[in-house]
TORKOL-4160 file (C-alpha; in steps of 0.2 Angstrom, whole numbers, padded with zeros to 4 digits, m for minus):
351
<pt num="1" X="m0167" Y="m0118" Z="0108"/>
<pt num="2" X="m0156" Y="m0125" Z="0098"/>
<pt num="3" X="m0146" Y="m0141" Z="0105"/>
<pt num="4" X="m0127" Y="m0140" Z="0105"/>
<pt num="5" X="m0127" Y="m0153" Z="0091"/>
<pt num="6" X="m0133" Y="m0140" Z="0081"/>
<pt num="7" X="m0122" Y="m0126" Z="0086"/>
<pt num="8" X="m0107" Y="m0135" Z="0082"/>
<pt num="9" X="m0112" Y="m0139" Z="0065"/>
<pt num="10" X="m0114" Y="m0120" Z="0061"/>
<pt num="11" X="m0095" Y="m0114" Z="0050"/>
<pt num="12" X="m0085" Y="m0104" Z="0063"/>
<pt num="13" X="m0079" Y="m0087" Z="0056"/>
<pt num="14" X="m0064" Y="m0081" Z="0060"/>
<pt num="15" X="m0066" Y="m0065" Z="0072"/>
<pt num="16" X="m0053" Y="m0055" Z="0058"/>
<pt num="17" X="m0067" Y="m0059" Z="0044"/>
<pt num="18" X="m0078" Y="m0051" Z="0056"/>
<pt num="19" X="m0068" Y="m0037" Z="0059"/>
<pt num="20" X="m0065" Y="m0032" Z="0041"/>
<pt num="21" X="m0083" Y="m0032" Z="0039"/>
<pt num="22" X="m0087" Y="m0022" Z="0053"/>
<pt num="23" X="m0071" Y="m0009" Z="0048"/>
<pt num="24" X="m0078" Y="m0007" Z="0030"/>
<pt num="25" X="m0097" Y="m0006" Z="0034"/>
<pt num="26" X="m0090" Y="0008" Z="0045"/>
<pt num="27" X="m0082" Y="0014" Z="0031"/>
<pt num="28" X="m0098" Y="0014" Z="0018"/>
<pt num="29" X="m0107" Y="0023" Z="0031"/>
<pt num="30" X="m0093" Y="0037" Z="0033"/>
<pt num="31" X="m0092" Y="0037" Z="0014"/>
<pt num="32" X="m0110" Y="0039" Z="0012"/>
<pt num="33" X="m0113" Y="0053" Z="0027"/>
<pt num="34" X="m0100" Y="0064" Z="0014"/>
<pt num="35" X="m0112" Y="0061" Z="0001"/>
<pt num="36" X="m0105" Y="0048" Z="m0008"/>
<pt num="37" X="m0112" Y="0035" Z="m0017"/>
<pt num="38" X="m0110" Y="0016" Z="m0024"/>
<pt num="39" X="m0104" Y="0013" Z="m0043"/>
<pt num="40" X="m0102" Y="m0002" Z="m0052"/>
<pt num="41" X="m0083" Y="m0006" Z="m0057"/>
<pt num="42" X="m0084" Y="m0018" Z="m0073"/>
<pt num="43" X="m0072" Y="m0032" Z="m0076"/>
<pt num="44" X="m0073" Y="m0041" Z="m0094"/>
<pt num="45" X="m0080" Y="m0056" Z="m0092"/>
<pt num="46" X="m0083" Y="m0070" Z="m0105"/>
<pt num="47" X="m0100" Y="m0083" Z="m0110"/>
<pt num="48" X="m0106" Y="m0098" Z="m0120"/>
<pt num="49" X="m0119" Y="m0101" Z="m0132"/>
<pt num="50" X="m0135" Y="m0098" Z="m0118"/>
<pt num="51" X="m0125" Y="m0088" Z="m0104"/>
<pt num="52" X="m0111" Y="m0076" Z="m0097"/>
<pt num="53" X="m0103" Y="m0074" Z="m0085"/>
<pt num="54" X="m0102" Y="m0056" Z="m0078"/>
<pt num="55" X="m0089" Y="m0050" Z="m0068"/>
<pt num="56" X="m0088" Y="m0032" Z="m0056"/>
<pt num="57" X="m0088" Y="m0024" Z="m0041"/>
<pt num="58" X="m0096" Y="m0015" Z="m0031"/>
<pt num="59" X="m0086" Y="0003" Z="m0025"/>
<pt num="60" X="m0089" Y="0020" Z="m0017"/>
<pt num="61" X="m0074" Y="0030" Z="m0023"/>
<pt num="62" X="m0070" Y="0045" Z="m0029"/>
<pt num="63" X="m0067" Y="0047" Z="m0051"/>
<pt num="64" X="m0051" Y="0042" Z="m0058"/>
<pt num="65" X="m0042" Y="0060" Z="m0063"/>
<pt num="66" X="m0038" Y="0063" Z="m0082"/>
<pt num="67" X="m0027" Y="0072" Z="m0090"/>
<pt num="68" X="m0031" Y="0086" Z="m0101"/>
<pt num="69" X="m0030" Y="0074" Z="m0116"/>
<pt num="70" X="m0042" Y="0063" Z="m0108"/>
<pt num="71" X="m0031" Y="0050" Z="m0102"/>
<pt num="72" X="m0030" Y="0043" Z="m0084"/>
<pt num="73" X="m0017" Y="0052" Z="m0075"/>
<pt num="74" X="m0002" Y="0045" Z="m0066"/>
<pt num="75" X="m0009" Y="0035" Z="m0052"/>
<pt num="76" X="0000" Y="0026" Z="m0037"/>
<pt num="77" X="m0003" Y="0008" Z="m0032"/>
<pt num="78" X="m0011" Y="0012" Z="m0014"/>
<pt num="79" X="m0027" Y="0023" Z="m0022"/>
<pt num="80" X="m0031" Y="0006" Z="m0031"/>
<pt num="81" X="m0035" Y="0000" Z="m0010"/>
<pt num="82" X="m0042" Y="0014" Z="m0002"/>
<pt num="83" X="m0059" Y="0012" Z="m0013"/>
<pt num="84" X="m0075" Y="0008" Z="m0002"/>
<pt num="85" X="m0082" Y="m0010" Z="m0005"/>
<pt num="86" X="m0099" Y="m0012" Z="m0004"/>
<pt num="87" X="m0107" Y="m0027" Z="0005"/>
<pt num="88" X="m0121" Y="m0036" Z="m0003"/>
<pt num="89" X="m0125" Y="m0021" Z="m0014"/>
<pt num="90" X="m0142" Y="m0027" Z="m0027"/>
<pt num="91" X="m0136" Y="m0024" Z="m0041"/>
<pt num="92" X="m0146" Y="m0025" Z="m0059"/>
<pt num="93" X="m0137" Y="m0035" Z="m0075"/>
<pt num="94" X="m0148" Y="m0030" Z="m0091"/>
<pt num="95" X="m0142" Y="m0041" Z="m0105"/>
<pt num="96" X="m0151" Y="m0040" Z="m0124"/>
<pt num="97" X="m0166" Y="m0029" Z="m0115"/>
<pt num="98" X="m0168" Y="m0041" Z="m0100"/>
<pt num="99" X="m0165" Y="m0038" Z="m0084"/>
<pt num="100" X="m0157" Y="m0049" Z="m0068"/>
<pt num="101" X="m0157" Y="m0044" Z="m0051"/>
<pt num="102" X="m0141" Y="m0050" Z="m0043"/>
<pt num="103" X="m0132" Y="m0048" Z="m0026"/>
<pt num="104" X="m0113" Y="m0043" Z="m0023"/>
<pt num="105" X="m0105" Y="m0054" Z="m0012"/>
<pt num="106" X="m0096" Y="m0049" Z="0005"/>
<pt num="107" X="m0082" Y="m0038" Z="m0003"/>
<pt num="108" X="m0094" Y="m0030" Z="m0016"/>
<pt num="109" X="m0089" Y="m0042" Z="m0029"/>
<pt num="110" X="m0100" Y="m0047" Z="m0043"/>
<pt num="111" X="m0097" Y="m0065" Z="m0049"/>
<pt num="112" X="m0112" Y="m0069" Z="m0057"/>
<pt num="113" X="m0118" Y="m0081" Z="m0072"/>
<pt num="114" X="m0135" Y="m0076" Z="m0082"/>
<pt num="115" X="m0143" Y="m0085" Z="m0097"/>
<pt num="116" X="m0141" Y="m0075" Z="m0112"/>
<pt num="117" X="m0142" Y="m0080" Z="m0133"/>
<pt num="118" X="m0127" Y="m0068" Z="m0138"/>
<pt num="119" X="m0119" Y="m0068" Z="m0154"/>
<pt num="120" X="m0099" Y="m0073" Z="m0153"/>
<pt num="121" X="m0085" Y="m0061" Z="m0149"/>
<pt num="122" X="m0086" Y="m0045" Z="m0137"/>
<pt num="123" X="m0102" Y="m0041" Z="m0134"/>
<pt num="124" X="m0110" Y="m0025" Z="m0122"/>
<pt num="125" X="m0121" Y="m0028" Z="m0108"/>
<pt num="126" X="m0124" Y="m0017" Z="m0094"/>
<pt num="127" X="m0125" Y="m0015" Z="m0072"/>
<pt num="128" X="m0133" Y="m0002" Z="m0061"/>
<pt num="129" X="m0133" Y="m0001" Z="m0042"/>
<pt num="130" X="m0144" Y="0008" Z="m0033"/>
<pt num="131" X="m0155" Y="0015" Z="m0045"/>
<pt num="132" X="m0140" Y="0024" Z="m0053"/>
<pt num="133" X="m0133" Y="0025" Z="m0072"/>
<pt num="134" X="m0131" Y="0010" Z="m0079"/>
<pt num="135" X="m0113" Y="0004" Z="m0084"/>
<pt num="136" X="m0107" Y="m0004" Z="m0099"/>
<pt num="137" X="m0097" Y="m0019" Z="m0098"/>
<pt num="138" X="m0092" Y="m0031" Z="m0110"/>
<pt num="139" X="m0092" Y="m0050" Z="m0110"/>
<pt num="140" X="m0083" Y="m0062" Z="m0124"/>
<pt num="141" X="m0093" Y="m0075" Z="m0131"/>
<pt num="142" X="m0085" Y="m0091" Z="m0137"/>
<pt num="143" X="m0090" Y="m0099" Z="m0151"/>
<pt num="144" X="m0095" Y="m0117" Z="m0151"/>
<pt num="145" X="m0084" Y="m0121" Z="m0166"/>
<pt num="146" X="m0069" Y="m0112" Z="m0157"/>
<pt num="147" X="m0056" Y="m0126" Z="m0151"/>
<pt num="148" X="m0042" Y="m0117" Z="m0142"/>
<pt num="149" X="m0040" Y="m0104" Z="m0130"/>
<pt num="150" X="m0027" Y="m0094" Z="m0120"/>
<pt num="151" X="m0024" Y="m0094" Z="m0100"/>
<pt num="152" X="m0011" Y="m0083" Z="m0094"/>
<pt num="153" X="m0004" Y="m0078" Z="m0077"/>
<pt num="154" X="m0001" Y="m0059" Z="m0074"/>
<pt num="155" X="0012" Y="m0057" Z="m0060"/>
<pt num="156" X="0031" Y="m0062" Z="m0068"/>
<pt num="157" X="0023" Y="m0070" Z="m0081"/>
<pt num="158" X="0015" Y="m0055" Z="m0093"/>
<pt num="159" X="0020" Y="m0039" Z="m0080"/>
<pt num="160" X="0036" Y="m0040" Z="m0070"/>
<pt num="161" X="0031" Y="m0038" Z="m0051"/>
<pt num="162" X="0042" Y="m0050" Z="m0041"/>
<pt num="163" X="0027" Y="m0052" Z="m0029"/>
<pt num="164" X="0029" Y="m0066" Z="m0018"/>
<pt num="165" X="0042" Y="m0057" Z="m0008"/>
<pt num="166" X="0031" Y="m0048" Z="0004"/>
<pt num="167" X="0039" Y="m0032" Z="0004"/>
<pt num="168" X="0041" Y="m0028" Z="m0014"/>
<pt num="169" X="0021" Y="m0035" Z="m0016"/>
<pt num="170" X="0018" Y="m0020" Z="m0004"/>
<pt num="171" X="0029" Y="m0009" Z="m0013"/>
<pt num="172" X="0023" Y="m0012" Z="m0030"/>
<pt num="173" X="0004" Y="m0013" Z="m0026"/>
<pt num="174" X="0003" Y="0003" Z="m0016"/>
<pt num="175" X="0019" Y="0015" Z="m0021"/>
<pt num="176" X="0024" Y="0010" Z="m0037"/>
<pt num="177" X="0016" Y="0021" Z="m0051"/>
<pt num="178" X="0004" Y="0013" Z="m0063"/>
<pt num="179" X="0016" Y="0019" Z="m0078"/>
<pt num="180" X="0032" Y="0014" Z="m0070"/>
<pt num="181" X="0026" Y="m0006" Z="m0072"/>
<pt num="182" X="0035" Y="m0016" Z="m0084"/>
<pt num="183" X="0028" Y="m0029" Z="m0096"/>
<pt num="184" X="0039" Y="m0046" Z="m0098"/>
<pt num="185" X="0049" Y="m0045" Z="m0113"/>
<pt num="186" X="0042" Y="m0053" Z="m0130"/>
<pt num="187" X="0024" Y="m0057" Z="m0120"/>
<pt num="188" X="0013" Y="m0045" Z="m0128"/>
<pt num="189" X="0020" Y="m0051" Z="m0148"/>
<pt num="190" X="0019" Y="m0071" Z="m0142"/>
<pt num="191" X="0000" Y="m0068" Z="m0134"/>
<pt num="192" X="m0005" Y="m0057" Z="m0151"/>
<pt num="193" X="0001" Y="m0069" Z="m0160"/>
<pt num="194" X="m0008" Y="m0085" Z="m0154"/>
<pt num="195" X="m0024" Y="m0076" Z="m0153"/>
<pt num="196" X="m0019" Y="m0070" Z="m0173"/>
<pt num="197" X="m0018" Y="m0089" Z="m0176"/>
<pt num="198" X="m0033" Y="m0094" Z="m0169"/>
<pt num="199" X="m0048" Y="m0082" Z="m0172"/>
<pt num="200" X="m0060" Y="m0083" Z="m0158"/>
<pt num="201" X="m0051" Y="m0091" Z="m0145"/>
<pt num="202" X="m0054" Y="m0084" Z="m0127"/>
<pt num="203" X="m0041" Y="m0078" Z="m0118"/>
<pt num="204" X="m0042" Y="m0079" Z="m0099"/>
<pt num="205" X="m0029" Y="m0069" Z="m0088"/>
<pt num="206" X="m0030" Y="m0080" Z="m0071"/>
<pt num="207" X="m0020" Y="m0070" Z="m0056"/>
<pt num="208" X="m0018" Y="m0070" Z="m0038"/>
<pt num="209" X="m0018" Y="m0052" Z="m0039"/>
<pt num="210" X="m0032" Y="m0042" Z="m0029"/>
<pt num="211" X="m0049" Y="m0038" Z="m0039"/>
<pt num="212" X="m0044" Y="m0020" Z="m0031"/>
<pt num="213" X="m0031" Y="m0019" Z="m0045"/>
<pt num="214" X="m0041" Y="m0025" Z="m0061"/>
<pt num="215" X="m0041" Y="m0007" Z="m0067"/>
<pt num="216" X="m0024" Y="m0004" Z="m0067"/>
<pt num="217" X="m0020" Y="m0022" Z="m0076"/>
<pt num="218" X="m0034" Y="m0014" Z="m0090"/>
<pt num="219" X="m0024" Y="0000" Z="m0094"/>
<pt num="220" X="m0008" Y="m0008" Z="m0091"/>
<pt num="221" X="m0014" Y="m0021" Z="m0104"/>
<pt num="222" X="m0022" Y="m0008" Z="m0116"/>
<pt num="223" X="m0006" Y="0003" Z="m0115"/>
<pt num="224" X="0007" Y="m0014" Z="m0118"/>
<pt num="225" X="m0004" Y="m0020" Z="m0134"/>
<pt num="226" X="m0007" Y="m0037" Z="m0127"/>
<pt num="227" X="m0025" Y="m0046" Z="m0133"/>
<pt num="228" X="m0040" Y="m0039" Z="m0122"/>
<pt num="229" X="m0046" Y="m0055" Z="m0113"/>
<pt num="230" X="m0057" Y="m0057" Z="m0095"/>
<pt num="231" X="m0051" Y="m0054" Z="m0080"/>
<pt num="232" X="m0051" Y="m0067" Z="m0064"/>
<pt num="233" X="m0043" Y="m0062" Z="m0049"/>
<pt num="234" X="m0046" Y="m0063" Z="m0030"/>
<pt num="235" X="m0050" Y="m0053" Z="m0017"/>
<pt num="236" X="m0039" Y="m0052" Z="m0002"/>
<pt num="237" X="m0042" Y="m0052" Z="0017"/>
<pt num="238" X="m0048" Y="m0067" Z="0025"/>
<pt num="239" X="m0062" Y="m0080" Z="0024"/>
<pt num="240" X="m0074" Y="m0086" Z="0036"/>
<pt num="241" X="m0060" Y="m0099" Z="0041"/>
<pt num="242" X="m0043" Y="m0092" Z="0035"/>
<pt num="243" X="m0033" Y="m0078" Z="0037"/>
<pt num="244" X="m0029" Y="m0077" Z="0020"/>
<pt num="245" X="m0036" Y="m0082" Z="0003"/>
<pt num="246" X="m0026" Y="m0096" Z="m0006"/>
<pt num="247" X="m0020" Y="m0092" Z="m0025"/>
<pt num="248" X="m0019" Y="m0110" Z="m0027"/>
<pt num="249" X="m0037" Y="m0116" Z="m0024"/>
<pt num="250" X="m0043" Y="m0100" Z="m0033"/>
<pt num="251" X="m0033" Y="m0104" Z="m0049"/>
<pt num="252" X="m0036" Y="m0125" Z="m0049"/>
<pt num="253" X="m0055" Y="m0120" Z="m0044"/>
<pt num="254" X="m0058" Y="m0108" Z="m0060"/>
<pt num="255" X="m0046" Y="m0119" Z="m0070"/>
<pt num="256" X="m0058" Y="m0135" Z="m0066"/>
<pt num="257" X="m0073" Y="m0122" Z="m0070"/>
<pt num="258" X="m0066" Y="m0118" Z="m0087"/>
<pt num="259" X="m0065" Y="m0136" Z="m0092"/>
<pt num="260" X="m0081" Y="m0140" Z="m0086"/>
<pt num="261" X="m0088" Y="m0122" Z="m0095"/>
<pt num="262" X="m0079" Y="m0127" Z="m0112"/>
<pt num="263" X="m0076" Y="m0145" Z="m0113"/>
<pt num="264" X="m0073" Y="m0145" Z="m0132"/>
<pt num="265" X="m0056" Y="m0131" Z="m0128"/>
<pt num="266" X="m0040" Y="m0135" Z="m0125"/>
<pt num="267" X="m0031" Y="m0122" Z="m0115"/>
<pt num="268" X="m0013" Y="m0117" Z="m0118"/>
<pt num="269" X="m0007" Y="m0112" Z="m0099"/>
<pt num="270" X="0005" Y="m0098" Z="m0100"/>
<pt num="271" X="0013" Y="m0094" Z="m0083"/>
<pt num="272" X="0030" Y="m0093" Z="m0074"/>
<pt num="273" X="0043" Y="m0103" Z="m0061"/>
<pt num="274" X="0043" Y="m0090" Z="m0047"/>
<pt num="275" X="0026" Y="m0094" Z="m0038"/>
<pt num="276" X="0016" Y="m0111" Z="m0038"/>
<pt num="277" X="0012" Y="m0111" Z="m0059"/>
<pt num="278" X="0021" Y="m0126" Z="m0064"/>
<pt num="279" X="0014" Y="m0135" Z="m0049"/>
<pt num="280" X="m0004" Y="m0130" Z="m0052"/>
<pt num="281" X="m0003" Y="m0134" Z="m0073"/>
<pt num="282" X="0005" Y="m0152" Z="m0066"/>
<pt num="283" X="m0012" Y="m0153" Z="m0056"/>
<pt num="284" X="m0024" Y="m0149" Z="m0068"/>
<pt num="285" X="m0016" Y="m0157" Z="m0085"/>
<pt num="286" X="m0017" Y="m0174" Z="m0073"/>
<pt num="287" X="m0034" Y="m0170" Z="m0071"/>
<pt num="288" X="m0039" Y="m0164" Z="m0086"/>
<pt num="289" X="m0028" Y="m0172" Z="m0100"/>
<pt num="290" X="m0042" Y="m0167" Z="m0113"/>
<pt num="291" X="m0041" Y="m0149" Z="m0110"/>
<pt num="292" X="m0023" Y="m0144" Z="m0112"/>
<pt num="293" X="m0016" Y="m0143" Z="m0128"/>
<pt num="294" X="0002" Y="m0137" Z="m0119"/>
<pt num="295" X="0008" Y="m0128" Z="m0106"/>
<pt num="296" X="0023" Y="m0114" Z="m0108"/>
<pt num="297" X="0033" Y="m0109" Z="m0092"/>
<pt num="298" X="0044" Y="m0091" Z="m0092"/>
<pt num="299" X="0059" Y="m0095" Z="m0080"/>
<pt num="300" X="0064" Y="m0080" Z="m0070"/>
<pt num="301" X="0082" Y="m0072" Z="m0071"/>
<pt num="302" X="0092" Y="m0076" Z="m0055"/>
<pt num="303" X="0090" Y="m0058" Z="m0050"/>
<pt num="304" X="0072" Y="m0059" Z="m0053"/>
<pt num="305" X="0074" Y="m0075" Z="m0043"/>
<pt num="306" X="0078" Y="m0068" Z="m0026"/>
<pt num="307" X="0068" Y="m0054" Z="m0028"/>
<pt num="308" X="0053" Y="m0065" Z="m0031"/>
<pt num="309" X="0060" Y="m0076" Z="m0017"/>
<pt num="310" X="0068" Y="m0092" Z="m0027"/>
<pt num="311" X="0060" Y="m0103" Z="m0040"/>
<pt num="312" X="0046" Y="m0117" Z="m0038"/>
<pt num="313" X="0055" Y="m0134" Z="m0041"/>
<pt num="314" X="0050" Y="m0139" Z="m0058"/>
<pt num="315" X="0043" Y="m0157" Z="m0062"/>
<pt num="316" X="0049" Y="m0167" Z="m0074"/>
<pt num="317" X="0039" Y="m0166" Z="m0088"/>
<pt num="318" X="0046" Y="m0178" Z="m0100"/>
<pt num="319" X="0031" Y="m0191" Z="m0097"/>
<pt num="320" X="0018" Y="m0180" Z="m0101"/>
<pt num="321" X="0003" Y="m0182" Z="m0111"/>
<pt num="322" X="0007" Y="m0162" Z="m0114"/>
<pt num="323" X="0021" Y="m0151" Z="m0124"/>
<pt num="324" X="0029" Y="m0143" Z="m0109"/>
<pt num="325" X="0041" Y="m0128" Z="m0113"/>
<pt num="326" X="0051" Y="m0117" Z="m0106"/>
<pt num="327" X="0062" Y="m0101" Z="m0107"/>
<pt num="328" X="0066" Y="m0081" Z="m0099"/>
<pt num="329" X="0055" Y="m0073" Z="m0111"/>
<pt num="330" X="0039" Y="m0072" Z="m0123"/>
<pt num="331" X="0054" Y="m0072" Z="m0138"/>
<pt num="332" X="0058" Y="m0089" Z="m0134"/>
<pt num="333" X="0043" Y="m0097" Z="m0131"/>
<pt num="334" X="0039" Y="m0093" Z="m0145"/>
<pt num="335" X="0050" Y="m0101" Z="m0154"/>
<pt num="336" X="0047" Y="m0118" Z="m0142"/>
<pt num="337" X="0031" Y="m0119" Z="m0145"/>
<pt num="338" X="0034" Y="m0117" Z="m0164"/>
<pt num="339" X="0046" Y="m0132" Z="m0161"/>
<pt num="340" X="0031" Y="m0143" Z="m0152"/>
<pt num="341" X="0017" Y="m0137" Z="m0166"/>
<pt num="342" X="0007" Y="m0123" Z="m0155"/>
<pt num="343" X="0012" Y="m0111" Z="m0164"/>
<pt num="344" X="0012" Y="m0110" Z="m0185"/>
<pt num="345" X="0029" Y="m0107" Z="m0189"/>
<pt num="346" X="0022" Y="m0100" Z="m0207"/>
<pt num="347" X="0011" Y="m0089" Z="m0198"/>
<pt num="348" X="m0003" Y="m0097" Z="m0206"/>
<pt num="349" X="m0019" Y="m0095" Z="m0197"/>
<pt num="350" X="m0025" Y="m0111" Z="m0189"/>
<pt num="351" X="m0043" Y="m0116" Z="m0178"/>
């Protein structure tokens, strides 16, 4: 038996995480009584030289409508949530005719890294669960010789949401329709244009947003012309000892991983002053000094402001080892980071 020592030692999980399990393994069972079954939902992930990382998730839920033309049809926030995770689905990655045997995590998520020699740029691979189809996904290979690359926040920053106020994060996640969802001004032209300049470069969009939304950010992206990249969101709901998931340990904890992934890059952070950005770049430029070539800010407008609940104080960056800009849209950024030397100012191409 074991002693008490050895009890208290065990991590306690909090009786909600318990609950959410327990609700949707009632829900995959309800799903599956009505015939459904599991499919893999791909996310675009990204690799090095020997490996990738592959990113997914694991979903019973019914197809996404079309339109006679073949697009997606109009589709409000909530369907994004109401999708059936699957727990600790097996799940088989087959990369280059080899195949890996993987395991999703608690809420079906697929966050996995397996060796593979793959050319640079977007490359194919493909997941199955449960014997079914395989799915292709795509992953982007960096290039050894590449030296720069792209991190950008999604919410305020690239796509207007005014989410830290609880009520309108509920409002635009589950009522607002996909199509209604606005891109920043001048985003999409200053990101096309500083992956233009630097061929190759990997571009990252890092977001507290729910990994039950990557779908709609895809097509939102696809429909706004910004540059395809991999996704790394979160997935809400609590831990085994927290209510809630915090954005701040899981943008410094994949920040951290990119350095350590791709010491030879350094990162331009793009992101904005209504949630904890400025903060968490302050962090990460201390503690990685070599992997940051500058970090650009978007302020919000005051009415932007209270509907995103105020502005983050801003540091004072005048003593940084970093160009720090800052302005209300992707028009002016661009033109500070022409001014600090990020961006060509004769549109020359540059690695």
């Amino acid at each position: 038996m074991p002693s008490s020592r050895d009890d208290s030692a065990r991590p306690k999980v909090l009786w909600i995480a318990r609950l959410e399990y327990r609700f949707h393994a009632w829900r995959e069972r309800r799903a599956r009584h009505r015939g459904l079954t599991p499919v893999v939902t791909p996310f675009p992930g990204y690799g090095g030289a020997d490996w990738v990382r592959v990113l997914g998730r694991v979903l019973i839920a019914p197809p996404a409508r079309r339109t006679s033309s073949g697009e997606y049809a109009s589709i409000r926030g909530w369907r994004s949530f109401v999708a059936v995770p699957v727990a600790y689905a097996p799940v088989v990655i087959e990369v280059d005719g080899v195949r890996h045997e993987v395991v999703a995590d608690r809420g079906g998520v697929i966050d996995v890294v397996v060796p593979a020699s793959l050319p640079p740029g977007w490359q194919t691979l493909t997941m199955s669960v449960e014997s079914g189809p395989p799915i292709e996904t795509r992953v982007f290979v960096v290039d050894p010789e590449v030296r720069f690359g792209l991190v950008s926040d999604v919410d305020d920053t690239v796509m207007v949401t005014a989410l830290p106020r609880p009520l309108l994060a509920a409002w635009n996640s589950f009522v607002v329709d996909e199509h209604a969802r606005q891109p920043v001004p001048g985003m999409a032209v200053l990101l096309e244009r500083l992956t233009r300049e630097n061929p190759g470069c990997p571009v990252i969009y890092l977001s507290t947003g729910a990994w039950n939304i990557a779908p709609t950010l895809l097509r939102f992206f696809r429909r706004h012309l910004f540059p395809t990249g991999s996704l790394l969101l979160t997935d809400w709901g609590p831990t085994h000892d927290r209510w809630f998931r915090s954005g701040r340990v899981h943008k410094l904890s994949n920040l951290g991983r990119l350095a350590e992934e791709f010491p030879h890059i350094k990162w331009l952070l793009v992101g904005d002053d209504g949630q904890h950005d400025d903060e968490i770049y302050t962090t990460f430029t201390r503690e990685h000094p070599d992997n940051v070539v500058a970090v650009a800010i978007r302020r919000l407008s005051p009415a932007e402001a209270v509907l995103a609940g105020g502005r983050t104080v801003v540091d004072d960056h005048s003593a940084a080892g970093v160009p720090w800009v800052t302005d209300s849209d992707g028009a002016g950024l661009l033109e500070r980071l022409k001014s600090v030397g990020v961006v060509d100012g004769d549109s020359q191409a540059r690695r």
